[in-house]
C-alpha positions in Angstrom: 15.8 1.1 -284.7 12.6 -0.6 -285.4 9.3 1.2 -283.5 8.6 -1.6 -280.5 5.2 -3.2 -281.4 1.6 -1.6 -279.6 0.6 -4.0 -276.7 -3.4 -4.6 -277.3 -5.0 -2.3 -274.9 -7.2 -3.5 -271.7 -10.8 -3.3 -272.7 -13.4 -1.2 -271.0 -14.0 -2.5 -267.5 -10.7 -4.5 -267.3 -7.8 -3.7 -264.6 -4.8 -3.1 -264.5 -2.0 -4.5 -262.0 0.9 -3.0 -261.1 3.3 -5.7 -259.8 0.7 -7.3 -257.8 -0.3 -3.9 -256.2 -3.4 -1.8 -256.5 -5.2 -2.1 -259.8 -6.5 1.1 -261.8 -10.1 -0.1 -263.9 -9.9 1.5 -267.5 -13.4 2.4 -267.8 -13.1 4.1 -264.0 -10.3 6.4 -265.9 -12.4 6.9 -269.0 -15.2 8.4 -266.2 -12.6 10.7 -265.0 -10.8 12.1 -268.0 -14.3 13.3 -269.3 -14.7 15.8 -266.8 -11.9 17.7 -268.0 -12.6 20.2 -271.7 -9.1 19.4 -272.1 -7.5 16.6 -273.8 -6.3 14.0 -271.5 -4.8 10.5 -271.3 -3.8 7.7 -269.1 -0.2 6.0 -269.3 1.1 2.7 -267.7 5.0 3.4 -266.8 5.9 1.7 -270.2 4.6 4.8 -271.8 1.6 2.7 -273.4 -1.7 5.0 -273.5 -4.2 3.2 -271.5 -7.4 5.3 -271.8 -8.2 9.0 -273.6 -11.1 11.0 -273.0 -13.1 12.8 -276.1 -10.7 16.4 -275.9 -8.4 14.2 -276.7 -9.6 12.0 -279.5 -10.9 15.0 -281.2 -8.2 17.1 -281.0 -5.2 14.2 -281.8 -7.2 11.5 -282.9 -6.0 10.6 -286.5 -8.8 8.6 -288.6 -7.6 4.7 -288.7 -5.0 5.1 -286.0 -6.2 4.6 -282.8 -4.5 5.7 -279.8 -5.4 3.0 -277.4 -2.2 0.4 -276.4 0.1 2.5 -278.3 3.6 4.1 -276.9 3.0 7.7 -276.1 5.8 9.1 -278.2 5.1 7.2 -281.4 1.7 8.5 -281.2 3.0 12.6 -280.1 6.7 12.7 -282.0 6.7 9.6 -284.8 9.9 8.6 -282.6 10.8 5.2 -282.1 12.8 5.8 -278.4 11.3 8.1 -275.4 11.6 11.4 -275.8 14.9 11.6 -273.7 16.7 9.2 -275.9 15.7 11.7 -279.1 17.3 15.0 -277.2 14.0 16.3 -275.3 12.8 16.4 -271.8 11.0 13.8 -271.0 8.1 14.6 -268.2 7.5 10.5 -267.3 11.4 10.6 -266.5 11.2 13.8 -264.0 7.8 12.7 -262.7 9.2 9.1 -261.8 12.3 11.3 -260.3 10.2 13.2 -257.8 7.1 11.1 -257.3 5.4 14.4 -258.5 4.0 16.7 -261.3 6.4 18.0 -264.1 5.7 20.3 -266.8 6.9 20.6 -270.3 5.9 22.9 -273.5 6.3 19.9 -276.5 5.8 20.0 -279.9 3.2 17.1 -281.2 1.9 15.6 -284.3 -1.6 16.3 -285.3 -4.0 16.2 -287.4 -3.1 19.6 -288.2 0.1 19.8 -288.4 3.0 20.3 -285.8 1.6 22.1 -283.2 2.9 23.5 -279.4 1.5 21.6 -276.8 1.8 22.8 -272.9 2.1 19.1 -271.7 1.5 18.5 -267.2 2.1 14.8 -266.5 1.1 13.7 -262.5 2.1 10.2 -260.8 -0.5 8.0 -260.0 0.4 6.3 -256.6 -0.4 3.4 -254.5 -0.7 2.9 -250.7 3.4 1.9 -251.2 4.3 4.9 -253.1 4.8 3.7 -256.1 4.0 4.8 -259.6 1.6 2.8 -261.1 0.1 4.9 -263.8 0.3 8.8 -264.9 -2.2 11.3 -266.4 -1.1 13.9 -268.7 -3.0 16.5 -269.8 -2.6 18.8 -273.0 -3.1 22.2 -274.2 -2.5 23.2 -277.2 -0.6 26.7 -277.4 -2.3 29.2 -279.5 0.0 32.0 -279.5 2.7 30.5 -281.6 2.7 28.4 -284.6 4.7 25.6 -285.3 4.7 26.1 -288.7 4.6 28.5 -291.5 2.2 31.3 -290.3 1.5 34.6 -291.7 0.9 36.3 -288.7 2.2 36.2 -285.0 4.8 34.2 -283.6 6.9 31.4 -285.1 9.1 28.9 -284.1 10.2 25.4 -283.2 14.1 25.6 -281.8 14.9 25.0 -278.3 15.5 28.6 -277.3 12.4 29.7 -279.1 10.3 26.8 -277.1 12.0 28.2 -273.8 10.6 31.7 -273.9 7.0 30.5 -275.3 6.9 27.8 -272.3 8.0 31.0 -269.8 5.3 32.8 -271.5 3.0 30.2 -270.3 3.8 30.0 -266.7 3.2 33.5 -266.2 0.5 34.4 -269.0 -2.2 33.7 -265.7 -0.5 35.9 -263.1 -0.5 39.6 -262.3 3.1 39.5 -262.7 5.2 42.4 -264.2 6.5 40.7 -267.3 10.1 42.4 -268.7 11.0 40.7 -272.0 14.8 41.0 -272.6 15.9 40.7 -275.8 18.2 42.4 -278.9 16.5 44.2 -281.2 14.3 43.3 -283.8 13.8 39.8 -281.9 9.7 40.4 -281.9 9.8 41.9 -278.4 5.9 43.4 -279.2 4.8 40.3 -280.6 5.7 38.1 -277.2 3.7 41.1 -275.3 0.8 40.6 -277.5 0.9 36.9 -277.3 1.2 36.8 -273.6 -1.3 39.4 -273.5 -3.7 37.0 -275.3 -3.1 34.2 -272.9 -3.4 35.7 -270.2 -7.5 36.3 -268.3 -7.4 40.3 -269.8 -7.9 38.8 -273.4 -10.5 40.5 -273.9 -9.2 44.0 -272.8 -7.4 46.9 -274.5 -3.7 46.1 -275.4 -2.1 49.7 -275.1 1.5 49.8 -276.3 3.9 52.8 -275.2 7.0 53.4 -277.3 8.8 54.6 -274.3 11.7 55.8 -277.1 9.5 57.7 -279.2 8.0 60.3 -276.9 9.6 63.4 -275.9 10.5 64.0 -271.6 7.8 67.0 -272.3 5.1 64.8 -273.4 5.8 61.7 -271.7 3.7 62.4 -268.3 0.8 63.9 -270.3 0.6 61.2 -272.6 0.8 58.4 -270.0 -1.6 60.1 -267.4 -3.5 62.4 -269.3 -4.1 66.0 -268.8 -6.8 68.3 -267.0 -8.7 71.0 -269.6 -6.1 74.3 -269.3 -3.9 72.2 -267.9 -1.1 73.7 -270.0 -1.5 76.1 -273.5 -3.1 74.1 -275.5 -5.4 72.2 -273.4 -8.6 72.8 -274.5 -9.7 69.6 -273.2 -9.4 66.7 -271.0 -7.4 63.8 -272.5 -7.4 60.2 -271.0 -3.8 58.9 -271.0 -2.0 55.9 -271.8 -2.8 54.1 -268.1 -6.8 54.8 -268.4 -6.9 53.5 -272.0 -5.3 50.6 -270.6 -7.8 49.7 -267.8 -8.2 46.3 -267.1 -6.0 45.4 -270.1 -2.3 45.0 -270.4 0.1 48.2 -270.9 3.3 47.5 -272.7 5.9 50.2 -272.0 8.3 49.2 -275.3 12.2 50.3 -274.5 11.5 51.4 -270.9 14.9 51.7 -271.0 15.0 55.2 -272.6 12.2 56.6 -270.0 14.0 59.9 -268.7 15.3 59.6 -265.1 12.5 62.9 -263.8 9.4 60.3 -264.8 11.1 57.0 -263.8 10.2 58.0 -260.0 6.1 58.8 -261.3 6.2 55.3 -263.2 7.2 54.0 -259.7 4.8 55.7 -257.8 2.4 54.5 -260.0 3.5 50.8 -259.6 3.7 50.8 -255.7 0.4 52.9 -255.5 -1.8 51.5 -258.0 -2.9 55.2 -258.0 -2.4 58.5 -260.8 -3.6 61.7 -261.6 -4.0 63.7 -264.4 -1.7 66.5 -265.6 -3.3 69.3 -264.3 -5.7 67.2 -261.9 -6.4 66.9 -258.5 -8.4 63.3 -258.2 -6.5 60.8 -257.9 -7.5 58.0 -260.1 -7.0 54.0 -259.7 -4.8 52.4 -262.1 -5.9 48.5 -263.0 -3.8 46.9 -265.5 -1.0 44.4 -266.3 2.3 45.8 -266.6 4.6 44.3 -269.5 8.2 45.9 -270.0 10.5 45.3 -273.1 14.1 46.6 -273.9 17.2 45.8 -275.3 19.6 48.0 -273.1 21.4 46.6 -270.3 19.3 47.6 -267.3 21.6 46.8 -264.5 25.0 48.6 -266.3 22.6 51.4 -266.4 21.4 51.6 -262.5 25.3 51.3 -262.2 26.2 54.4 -264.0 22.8 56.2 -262.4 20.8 55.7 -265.4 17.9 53.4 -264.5 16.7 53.7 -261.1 17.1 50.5 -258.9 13.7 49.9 -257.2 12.2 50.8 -260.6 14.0 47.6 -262.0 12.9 45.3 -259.2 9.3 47.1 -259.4 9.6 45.3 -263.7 11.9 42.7 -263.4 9.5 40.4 -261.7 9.5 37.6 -264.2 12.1 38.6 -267.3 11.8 36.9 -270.3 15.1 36.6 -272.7 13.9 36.2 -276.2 16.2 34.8 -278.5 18.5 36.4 -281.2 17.7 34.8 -284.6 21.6 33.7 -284.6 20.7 31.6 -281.0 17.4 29.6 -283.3 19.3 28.8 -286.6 16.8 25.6 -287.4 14.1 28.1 -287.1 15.0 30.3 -290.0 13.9 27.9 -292.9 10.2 28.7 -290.6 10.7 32.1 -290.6 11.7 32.3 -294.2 8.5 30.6 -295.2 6.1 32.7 -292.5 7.5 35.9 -293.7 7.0 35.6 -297.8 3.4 34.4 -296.8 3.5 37.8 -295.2 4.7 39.5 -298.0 2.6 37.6 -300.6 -0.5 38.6 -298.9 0.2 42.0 -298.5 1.4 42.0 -301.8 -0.3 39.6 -303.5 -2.3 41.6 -305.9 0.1 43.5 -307.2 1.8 42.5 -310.8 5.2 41.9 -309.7 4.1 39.5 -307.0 2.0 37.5 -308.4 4.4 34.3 -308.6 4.4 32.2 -305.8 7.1 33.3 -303.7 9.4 30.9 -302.7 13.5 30.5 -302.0 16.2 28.4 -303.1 18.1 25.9 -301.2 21.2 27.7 -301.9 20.2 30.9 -300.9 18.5 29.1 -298.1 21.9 28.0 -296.7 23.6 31.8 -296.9 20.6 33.0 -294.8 21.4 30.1 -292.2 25.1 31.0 -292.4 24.6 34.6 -291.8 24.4 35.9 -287.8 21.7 38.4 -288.5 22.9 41.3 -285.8 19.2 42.9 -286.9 17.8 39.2 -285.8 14.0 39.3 -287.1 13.4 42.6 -288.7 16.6 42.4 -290.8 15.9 39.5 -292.0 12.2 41.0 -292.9 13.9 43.4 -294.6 16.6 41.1 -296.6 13.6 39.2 -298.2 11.1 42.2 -299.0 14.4 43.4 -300.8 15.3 39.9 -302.4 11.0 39.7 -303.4 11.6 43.0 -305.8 14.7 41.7 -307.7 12.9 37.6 -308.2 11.0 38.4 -311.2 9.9 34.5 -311.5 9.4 34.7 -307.6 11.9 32.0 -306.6 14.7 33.7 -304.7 18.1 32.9 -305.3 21.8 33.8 -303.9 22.4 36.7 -306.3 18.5 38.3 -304.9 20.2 38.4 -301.4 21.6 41.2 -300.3 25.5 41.6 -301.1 26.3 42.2 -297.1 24.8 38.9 -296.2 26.1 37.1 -299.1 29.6 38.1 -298.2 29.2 37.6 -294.0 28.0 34.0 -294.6 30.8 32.9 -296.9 33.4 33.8 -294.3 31.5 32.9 -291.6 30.8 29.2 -292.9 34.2 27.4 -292.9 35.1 24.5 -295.7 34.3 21.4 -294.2 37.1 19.6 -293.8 35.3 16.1 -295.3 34.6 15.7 -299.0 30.8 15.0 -299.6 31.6 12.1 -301.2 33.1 10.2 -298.8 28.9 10.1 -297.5 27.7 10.1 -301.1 29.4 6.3 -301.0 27.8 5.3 -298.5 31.5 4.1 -296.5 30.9 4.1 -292.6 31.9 7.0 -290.7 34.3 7.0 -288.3 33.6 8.7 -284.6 36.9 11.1 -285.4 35.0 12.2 -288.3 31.8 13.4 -286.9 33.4 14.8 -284.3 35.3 17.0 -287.0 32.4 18.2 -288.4 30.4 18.8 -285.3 33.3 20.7 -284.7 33.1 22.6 -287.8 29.4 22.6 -289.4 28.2 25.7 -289.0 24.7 25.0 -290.4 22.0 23.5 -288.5 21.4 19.8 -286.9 18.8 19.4 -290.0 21.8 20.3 -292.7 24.7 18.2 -291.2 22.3 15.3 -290.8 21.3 15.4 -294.6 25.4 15.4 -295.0 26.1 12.8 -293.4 23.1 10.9 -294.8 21.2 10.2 -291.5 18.2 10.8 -290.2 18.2 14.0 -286.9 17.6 11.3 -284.3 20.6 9.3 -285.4 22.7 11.9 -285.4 21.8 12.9 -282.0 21.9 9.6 -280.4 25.6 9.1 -282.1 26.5 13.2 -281.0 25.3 12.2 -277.6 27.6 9.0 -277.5 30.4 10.6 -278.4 29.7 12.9 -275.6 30.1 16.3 -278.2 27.5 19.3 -278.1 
């Protein structure tokens, strides 16, 4: 489909009408989006950007393309449809739907790159209730990158955007934040990054690894201890909770905290209030409670594991975080963010001084493979793979002989020769429904099969009414 033709935009001063109704003046708008530090814009309900403040034109302005009478996804995605005809959720849709606000975490074109962008669209309305015009405003999302970082979170897939945008709602709150999640799915890093969004920024980040200390320990370390408290006590020791004040304490695996201290971690919730080991003062507690763990919390209040009102005390606003096997088009990403990890911290030695990069086929075996270690496993595949590519380009026979082996069987052979696409012959429906059916890589890979672009695909998987 060819991208529809920008509609000159009204010049400062003009109006405009909305089917003889009210009229909105341009420069009025202008006046009002500079008020705001953050990027904003006006859109007619044919999606065509009316006016822009500064934020806006510094942050996506693009040198020779001006914003100004252009469709509002050709300027954010490079699509030629609305974003609900390319597979996304489309906030001009739901706004129109309830005559209100609606909410959506994006991912834009900028001058920079890709980039997350928290994006709240609001109805303008006339005396008739009808929308006339919207603003949207953006924030770009610094706690995950888009693409290849070296540090902190990663992603682009669906499931990945899901738990960032959850991150966002609550990063302002008080809320008790538990992050659910397998192993190895970056459980510390969503803590950290929610921790940084969040108004104690600038405050300690204490992190408890509720798995790695002892039932004998665990008060002592949490709250501290009184001087002679117990043998060895030759002085008082702040704990955990005081280092934590006015920060954010993550209690990692809170899961595996023993049943005799689940009912002082609950007093401590409900009360605000602790005291020493040892002590008599009781001492106020101020910080923001984050919770991670992989075990089933509710099996285990069954069985008389967890304690009950302990779990609704944490489970305020959970989080799932997605298993690496539930964000396949994210792993090319995570590929390339983790040997910029490695080549930095590696960089200087001899055997790493190639730049490190991976092969397509050995790209594909890591996209075939379900990665039951999710993040960390993968980590761990590729710091292995780095030591046996002396020329620094990974290939199939660097990967690990488990993964190797899992993805063969757990790609099957695709029941279409690649020649048939190779030929360029049309494609019947029954066909791509056979390998939607059977493709086992991601929407990227069976799109380059089939020699289509990712939107084409989607709009055909969409007619066809497959998943």
């Amino acid at each position: 489909m060819k991208s529809s033709k920008a509609t000159p935009a009204p010049a400062p001063g003009a109006t405009i009408s909305a089917a003889g109704h009210e009229t909105l003046d341009v420069s009025t708008l202008v006046s009002f989006l500079e008020h705001d530090s953050e990027p904003m814009i006006v859109l007619d309900p044919d999606y065509r950007i009316l006016a822009a403040n500064t934020a806006y034109q510094r942050q996506f302005g693009v040198v020779g393309e001006p914003h100004l009478g252009r469709k509002c996804y050709q300027v954010s995605h490079h699509y030629d449809v609305p974003c609900d005809q390319a597979g996304e959720h489309c906030p001009m849709k739901r706004a129109l739907e309830l005559h209100g606000p609606d909410r959506v975490l994006h991912i834009h074109h900028t001058p920079r790159g890709p980039e997350h962008v928290d994006v709240e669209l609001r109805p303008i309305l006339n005396t008739e209730h009808q929308v006339i015009a919207y603003v949207e405003r953006l924030s770009t999302v610094r706690s995950a990158s888009a693409q290849p970082s070296a540090q902190g979170l990663v992603g682009r897939s669906a499931s990945f955007n899901e738990a960032i945008s959850a991150l966002r709602r609550v990063a302002p709150s008080t809320l008790p934040v538990l992050l659910l999640g397998e192993s190895g799915t970056g459980k510390e890093l969503f803590a950290r990054a929610l921790h940084e969004a969040s108004e104690r920024a600038q405050r300690p980040f204490v992190v408890v690894d509720c798995s790695g200390i002892t039932e004998t320990l665990f008060e002592s370390e949490l709250f501290g201890y009184e001087k002679g408290a117990f043998t060895g006590a030759v002085a008082r020791k702040p704990g955990l909770i005081e280092t934590a004040q006015g920060g954010t304490l993550f209690l990692d695996e809170i899961g595996d905290v023993p049943l005799s201290m689940q009912v002082k971690l609950l007093r401590l919730l409900e009360s605000g209030t602790f005291r020493r080991v040892g002590g008599i003062e009781t001492l106020r507690a101020d910080f923001r409670l984050v919770a991670a763990t992989h075990k089933p919390l509710r099996v285990m209040i069954d069985d008389g594991r967890f304690r009950q009102d302990l779990y609704y005390r944490i489970s305020a606003f959970p989080i799932k975080l997605p298993a690496v096997r539930e964000r396949i088009d994210d792993i090319a990403l995570l590929v390339d963010s983790i040997l910029q990890r490695i080549q930095n911290a590696h960089g200087k030695t001899s055997r790493s001084r190639n730049q490190l990069s991976i092969d397509p086929s050995a790209l594909a075996k890591l996209e075939a493979y379900s990665w039951p270690g999710n993040i960390r496993e993968l980590r761990n595949a590729l710091d292995r793979a780095c030591l046996l590519a002396d020329d620094g380009v990974i290939r199939m026979e660097n990967l690990p002989p488990d993964v190797v082996r899992a993805s063969a069987t757990a790609m099957p052979q695709i029941p279409i020769s690649l020649g048939a696409f190779a030929s360029h012959r049309k494609i019947t429906d029954d066909e791509i429904a056979q390998l939607v059916a059977s493709f086992r890589g991601t929407r990227k890979a069976l799109a380059a099969y089939l020699g289509m672009s990712e939107r084409t695909l989607y709009r055909k998987v969409k007619q066809l009414g497959l998943t």
